[in-house]
LONU-656408 format. One record per residue (C-alpha): residue in one letter; residue number from 1; y, x, z. Coordinates in nm, 3 decimals, decimal comma. Example, Ala and Ser with C-alpha at 12.3 -4.5 7.8 and 13.67 -1.06 7.14 Angstrom:
BEGIN
type; seq; Y; X; Z
A; 1; -0,450; 1,230; 0,780
S; 2; -0,106; 1,367; 0,714
//
This chain:
BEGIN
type; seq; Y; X; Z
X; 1; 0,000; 0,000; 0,000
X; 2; 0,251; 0,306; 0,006
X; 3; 0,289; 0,323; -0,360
X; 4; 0,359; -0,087; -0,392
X; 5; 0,605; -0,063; -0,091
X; 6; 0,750; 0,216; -0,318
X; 7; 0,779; 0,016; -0,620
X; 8; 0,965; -0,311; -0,408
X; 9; 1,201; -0,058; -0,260
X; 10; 1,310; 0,089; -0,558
X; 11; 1,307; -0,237; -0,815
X; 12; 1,539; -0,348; -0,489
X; 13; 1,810; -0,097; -0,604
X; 14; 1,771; -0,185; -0,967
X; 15; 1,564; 0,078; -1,103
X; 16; 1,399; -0,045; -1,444
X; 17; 0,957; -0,100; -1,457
X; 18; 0,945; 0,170; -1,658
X; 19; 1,165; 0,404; -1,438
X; 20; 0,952; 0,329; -1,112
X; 21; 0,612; 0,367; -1,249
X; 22; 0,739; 0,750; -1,403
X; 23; 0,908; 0,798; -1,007
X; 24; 0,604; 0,633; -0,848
X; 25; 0,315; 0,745; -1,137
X; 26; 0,182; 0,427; -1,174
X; 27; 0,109; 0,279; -1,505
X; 28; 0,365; 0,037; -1,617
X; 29; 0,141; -0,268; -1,623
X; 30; 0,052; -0,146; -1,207
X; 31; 0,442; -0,173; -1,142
X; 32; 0,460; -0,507; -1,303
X; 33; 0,190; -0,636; -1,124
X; 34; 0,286; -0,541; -0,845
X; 35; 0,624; -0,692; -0,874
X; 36; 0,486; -1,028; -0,986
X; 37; 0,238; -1,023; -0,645
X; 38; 0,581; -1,016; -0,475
X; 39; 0,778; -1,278; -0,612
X; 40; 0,463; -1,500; -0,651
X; 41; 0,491; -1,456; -0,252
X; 42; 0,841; -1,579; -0,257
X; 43; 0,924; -1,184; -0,081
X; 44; 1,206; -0,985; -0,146
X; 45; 1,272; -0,631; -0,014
X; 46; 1,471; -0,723; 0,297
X; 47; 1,200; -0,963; 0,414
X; 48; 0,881; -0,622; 0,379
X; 49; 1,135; -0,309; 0,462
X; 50; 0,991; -0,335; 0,809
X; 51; 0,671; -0,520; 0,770
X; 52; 0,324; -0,320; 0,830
X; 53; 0,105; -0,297; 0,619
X; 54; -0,178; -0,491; 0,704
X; 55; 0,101; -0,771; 0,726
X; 56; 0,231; -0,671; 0,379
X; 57; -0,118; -0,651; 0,234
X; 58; -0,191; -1,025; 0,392
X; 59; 0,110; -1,134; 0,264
X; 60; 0,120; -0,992; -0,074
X; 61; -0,279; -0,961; -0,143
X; 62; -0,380; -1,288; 0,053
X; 63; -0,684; -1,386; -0,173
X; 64; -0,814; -0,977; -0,093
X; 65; -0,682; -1,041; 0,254
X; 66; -0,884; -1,354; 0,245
X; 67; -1,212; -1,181; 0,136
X; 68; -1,257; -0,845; 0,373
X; 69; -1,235; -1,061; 0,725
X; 70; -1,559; -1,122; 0,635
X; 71; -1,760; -0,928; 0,940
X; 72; -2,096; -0,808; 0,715
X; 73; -1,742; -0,623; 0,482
X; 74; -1,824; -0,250; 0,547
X; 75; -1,536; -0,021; 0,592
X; 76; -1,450; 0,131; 0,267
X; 77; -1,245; 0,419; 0,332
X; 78; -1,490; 0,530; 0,586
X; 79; -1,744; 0,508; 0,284
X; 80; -1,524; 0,697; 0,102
X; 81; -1,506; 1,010; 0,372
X; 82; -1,840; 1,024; 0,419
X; 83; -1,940; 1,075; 0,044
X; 84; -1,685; 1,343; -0,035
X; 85; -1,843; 1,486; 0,286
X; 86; -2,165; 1,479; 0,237
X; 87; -2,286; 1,593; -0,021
X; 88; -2,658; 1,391; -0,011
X; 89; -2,546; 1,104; 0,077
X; 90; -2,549; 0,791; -0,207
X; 91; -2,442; 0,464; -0,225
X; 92; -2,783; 0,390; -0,180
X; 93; -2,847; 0,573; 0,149
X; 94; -2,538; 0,404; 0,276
X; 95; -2,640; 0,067; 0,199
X; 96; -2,932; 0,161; 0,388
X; 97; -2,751; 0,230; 0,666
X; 98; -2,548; -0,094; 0,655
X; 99; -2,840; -0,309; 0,644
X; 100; -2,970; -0,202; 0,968
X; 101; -2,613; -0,265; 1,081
X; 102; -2,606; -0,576; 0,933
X; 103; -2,914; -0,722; 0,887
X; 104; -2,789; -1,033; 0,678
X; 105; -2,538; -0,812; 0,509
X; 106; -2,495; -0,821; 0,133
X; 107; -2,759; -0,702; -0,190
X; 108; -2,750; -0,358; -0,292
X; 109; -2,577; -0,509; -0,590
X; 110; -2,296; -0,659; -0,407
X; 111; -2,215; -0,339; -0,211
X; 112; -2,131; -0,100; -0,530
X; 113; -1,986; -0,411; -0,695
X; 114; -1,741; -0,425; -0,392
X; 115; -1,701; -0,068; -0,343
X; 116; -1,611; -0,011; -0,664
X; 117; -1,354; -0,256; -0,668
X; 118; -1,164; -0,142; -0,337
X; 119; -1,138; 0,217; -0,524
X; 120; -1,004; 0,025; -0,804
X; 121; -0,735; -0,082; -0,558
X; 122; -0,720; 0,233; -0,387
X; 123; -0,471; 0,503; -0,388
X; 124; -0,597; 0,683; -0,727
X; 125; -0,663; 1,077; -0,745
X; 126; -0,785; 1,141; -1,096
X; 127; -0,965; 0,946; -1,364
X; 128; -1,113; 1,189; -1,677
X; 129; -1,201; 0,973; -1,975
X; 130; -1,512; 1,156; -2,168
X; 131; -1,640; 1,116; -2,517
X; 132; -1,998; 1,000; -2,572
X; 133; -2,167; 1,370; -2,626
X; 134; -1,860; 1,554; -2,656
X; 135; -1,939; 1,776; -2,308
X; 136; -2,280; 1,874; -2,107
X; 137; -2,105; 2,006; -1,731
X; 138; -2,359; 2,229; -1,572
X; 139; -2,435; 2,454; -1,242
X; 140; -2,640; 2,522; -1,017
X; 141; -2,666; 2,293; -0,712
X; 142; -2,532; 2,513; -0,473
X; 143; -2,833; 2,344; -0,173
X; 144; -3,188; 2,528; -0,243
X; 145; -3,488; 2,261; -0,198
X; 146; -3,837; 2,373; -0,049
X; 147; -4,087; 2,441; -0,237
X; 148; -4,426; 2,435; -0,124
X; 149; -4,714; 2,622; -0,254
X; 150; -5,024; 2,352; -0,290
X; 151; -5,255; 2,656; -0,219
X; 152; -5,106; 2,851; 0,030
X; 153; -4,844; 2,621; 0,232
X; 154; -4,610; 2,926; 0,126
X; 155; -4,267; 2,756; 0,168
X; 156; -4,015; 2,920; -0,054
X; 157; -3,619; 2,821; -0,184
X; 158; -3,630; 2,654; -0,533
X; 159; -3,297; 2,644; -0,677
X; 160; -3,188; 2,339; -0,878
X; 161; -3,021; 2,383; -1,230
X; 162; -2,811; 2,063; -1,314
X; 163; -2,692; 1,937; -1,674
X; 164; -2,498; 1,625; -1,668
X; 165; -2,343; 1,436; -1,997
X; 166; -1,946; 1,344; -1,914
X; 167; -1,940; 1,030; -2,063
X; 168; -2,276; 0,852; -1,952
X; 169; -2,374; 1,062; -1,670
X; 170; -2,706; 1,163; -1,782
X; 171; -2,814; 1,383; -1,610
X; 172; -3,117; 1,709; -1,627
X; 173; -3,269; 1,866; -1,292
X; 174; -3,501; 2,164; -1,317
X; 175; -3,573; 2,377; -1,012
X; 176; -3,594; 2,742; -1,086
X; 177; -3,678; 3,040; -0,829
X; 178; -3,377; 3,233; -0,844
X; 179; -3,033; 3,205; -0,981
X; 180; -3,064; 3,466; -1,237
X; 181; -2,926; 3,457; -1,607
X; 182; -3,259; 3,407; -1,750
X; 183; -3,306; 3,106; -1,572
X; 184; -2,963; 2,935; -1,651
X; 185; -3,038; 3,044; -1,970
X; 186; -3,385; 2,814; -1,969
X; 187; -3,224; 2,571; -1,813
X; 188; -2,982; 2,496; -2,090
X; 189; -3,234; 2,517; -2,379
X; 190; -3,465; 2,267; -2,178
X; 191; -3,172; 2,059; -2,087
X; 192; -3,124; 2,046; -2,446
X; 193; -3,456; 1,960; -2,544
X; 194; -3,476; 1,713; -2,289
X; 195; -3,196; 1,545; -2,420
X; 196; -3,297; 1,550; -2,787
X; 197; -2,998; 1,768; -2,885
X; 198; -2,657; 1,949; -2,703
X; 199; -2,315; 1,847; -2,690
X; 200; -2,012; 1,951; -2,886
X; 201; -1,847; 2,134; -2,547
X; 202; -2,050; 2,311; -2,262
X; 203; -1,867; 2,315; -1,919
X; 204; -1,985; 2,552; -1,657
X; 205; -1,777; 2,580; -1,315
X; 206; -1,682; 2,917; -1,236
X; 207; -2,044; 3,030; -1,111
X; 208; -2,097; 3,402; -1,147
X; 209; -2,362; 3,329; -1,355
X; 210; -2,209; 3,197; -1,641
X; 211; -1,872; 3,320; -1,609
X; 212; -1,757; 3,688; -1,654
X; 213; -1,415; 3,625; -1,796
X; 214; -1,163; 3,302; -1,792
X; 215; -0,896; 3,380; -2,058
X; 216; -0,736; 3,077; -1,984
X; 217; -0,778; 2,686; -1,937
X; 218; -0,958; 2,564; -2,176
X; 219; -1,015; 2,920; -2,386
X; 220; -1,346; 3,070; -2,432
X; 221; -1,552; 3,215; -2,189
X; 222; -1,645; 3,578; -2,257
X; 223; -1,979; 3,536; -2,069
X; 224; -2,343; 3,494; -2,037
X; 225; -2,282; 3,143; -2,239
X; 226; -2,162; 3,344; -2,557
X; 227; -2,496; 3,459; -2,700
X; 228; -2,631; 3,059; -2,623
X; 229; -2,351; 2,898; -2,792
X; 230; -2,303; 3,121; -3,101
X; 231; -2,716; 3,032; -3,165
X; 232; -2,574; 2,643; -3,141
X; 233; -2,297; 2,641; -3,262
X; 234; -2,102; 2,496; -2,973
X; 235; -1,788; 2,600; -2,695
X; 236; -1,797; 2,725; -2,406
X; 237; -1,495; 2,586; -2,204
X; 238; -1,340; 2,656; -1,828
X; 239; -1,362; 2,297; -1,649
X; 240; -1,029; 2,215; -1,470
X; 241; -1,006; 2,059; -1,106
X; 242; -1,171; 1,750; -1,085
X; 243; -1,180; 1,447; -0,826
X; 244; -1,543; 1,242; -0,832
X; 245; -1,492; 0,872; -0,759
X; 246; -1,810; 0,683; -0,750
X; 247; -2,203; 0,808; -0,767
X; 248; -2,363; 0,910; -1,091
X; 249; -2,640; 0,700; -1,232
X; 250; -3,008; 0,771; -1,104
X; 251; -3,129; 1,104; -1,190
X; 252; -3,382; 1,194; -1,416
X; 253; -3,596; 1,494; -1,255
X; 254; -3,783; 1,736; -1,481
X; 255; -3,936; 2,011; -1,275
X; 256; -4,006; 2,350; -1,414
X; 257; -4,436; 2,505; -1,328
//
């Protein structure tokens, strides 16, 4: 609710839409929204320069308002924590966890339907928009899993190569024994076998494996990826910060003998 109290304040002192969604960065058709929520209320600036925000929010949002007293509504920015903090932790597992809380509580369905929605609503970080096979992001998981020897009970790390597709999060697992270039190496051509083909762009992070060199954003890396992509024809490109919102789609697991 900070950025629409920002938006009533400063269409109060007769800035244009188009001015407070550049001073706000907010997407013209947010501001106006937001502006038709308030005079829909019958509000003006005087009447919310003091108001709190759950009191604006009722006010303004009343049907939303309306909706989350329900008890069995979980509490979505907590959700939202707790992802970005754990990193093994789903949507899933925390639906889980909310139907033991709630033992009447919504379908599985209902809770990403919801979820999704509130982030919708939510103060937004950063949205990419990705071209159907245009880029394959890999890396290594960072986490080892065990793996257990069936003859021996010999427990040792197995590390976890990861190829995901941008624009429908498809994603390739293979668990290797080390970290080495060889086995990034496999894991690409598998990943691309897998997948019945490669993308136009690969995008490693900045793992020492695959990166030697960054030129600059977006340049090509001088790397281990350069003798791989010259015998595919593809790029090699530096990923830039990123924000995840939401899960990716189940995972496909393809282990490695």
């Amino acid at each position: 609710m900070r950025k629409t109290r920002e938006i009533y304040r400063l269409n109060h002192f007769g800035m244009s839409g188009r001015a407070i969604a550049r001073a706000v960065g907010a997407s013209n058709s947010t501001v106006s929204g937001a502006l038709s929520r308030l005079k829909a209320a019958g509000l003006a600036w005087p009447d919310i320069e003091d108001m709190s925000e759950a009191e604006l929010e009722r006010r303004v949002y009343g049907e939303v308002d309306r909706i989350t007293c329900d008890p069995r509504e979980p509490d979505w920015k907590t959700l939202r924590t707790e992802l970005a903090k754990h990193r093994y932790l789903t949507l899933q597992l925390a639906w889980a966890e909310y139907r033991l809380d709630h033992p009447d509580g919504y379908s599985y369905s209902w809770y990403c339907e919801r979820y999704r929605a509130w982030l919708k609503k939510a103060d937004p970080v950063m949205r990419q928009h990705h071209v159907f096979g245009e880029k394959l992001f890999v890396d290594w998981a960072g986490r080892t899993v065990p793996l257990i020897d069936a003859d021996t009970g010999e427990v040792t790390d197995a590390h976890l190569f990861l190829a995901v597709l941008g624009a429908s999060n498809f994603m390739y697992i293979e668990a290797f024994r080390n970290e080495e270039t060889e086995a990034f190496l496999a894991g690409h051509v598998n990943a691309f076998e897998y997948m019945g083909g490669s993308s136009a762009l690969l995008v490693p992070d900045n793992l020492k494996t695959g990166v030697s060199l960054v030129l600059r954003m977006d340049s090509l890396l001088v790397g281990i990826h350069v003798p791989l992509v010259s015998s595919v024809g593809k790029r090699s490109v530096a990923p830039g910060p990123c924000v995840v919102l939401g899960q990716a789609r189940p995972t496909r697991f393809h282990g490695q003998g």
